[in-house]
C-alpha positions in Angstrom: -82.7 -44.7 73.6 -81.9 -48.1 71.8 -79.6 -49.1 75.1 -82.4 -48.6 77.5 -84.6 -50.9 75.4 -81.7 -53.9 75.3 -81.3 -53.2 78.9 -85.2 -54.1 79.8 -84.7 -57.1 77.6 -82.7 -58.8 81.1 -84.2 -62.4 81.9 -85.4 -61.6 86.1 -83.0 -65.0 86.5 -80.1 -63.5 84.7 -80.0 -60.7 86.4 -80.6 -62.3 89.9 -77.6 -64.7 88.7 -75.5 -61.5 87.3 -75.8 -60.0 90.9 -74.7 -62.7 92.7 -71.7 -63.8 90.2 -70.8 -59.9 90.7 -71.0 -60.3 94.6 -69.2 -63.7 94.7 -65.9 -62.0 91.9 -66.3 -58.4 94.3 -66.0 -60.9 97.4 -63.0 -62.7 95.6 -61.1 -60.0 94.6 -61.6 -57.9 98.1 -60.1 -61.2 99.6 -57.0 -61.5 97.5 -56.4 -58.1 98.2 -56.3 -58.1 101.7 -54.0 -61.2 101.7 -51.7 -59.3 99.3 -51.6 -56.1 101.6 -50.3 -58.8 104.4 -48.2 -60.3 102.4 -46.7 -57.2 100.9 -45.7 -55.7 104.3 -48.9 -55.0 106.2 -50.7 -52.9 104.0 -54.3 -52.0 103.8 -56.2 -51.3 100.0 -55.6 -47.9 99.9 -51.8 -47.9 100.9 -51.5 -51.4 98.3 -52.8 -49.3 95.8 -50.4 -46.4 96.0 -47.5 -48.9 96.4 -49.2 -50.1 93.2 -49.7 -46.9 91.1 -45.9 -45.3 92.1 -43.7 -48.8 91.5 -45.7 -48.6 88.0 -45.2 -45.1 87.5 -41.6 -44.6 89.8 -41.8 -40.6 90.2 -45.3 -39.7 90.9 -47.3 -36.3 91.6 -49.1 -36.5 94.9 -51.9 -34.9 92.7 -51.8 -38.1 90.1 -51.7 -40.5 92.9 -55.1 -38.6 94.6 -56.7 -39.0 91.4 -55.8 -42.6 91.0 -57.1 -43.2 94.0 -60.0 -41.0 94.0 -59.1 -39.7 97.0 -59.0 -35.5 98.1 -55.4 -34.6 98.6 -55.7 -34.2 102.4 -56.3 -38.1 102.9 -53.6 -38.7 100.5 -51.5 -36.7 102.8 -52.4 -39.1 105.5 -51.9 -42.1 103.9 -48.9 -41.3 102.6 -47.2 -39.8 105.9 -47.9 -42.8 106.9 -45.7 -44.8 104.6 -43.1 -42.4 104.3 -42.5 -43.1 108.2 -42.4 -46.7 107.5 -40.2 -46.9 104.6 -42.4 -47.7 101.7 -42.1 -43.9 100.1 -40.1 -41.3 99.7 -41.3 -37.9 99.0 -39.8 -34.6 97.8 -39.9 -31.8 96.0 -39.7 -31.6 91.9 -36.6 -30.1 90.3 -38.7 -28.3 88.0 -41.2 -26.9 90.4 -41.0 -26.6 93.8 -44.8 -26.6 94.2 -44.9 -29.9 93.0 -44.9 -32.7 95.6 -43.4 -36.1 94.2 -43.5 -39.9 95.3 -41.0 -42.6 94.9 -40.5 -46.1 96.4 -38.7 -46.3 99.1 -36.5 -49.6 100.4 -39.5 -51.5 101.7 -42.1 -50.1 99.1 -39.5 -51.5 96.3 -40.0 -54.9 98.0 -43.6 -54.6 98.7 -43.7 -53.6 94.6 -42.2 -56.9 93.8 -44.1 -58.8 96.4 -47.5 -57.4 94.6 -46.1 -57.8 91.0 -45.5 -62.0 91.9 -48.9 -62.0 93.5 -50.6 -60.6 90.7 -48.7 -63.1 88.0 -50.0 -66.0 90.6 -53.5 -64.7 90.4 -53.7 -64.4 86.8 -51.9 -68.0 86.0 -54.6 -69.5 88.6 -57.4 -67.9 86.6 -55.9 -68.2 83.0 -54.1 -71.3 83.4 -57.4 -73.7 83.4 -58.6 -71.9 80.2 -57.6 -72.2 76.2 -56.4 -69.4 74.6 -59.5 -68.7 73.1 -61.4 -69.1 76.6 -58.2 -66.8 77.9 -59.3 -64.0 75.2 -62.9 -64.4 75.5 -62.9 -63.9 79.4 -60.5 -61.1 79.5 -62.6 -59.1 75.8 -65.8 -59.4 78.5 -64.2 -58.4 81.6 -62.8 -55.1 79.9 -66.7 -54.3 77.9 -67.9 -55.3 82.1 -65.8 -52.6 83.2 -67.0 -50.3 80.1 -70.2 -50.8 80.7 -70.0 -50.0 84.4 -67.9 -46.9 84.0 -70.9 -45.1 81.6 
């Protein structure tokens, strides 16, 4: 009950400047994506996040990847047809069970990986680099209770 009372607490011009800020940063990020998908090879969201999500994890469950992506396991199979045909994955059965469908980076995922990887590092010195270390904490402490917050 107590977080519904500090909720109705919001200034009207905080939370009109709140929605906006969150608009602009949705905007921002949506952009730099997109650019990284063409400059990784082409790719849209979706397929940049599955490039993502396997080159972090290297052998990956079609079933881990659809719930990474929140995504049923029917569109996954699309998607990743898709880049299996053009070179970014490989997929194949698991040793262990033959049930289990698993992805890997292929040729051209491996450099679309390491494309992403040096995009990301760019980002995060362009954001990071104009702040202090204490600025550099502070931003990154309210980011992750932002995402908290939103995920309740």
């Amino acid at each position: 009950m107590s977080d519904i009372k500090i909720n109705m607490v919001v200034d009207a011009a905080n939370d009109e400047k709140f929605i906006s800020v969150m608009f602009n940063l949705s905007n921002a990020i949506k952009s730099e994506a997109e650019l990284c998908g063409k400059i990784c090879g082409g790719l849209n969201e979706k397929e940049l996040f599955i490039i993502a999500f396997v080159g972090e994890n290297k052998s990956v469950k079609m079933s881990a990847i659809a719930d990474y992506i929140q995504a049923p396991l029917s569109t996954l199979t699309t998607i990743v047809d898709k880049l299996v045909a053009n070179k970014f994955l490989l997929r194949y059965n698991s040793n262990d069970d033959r049930r289990v469908v698993k992805v890997e980076l292929d040729r051209k995922g491996k450099a679309s990986y390491k494309e992403f990887k040096n995009r990301r590092e760019i980002m995060a010195k362009k954001v990071l680099g104009s702040l202090n270390q204490a600025d550099q904490h502070s931003l990154i402490n309210t980011l992750a209770q932002l995402v908290a917050l939103m995920q309740r």
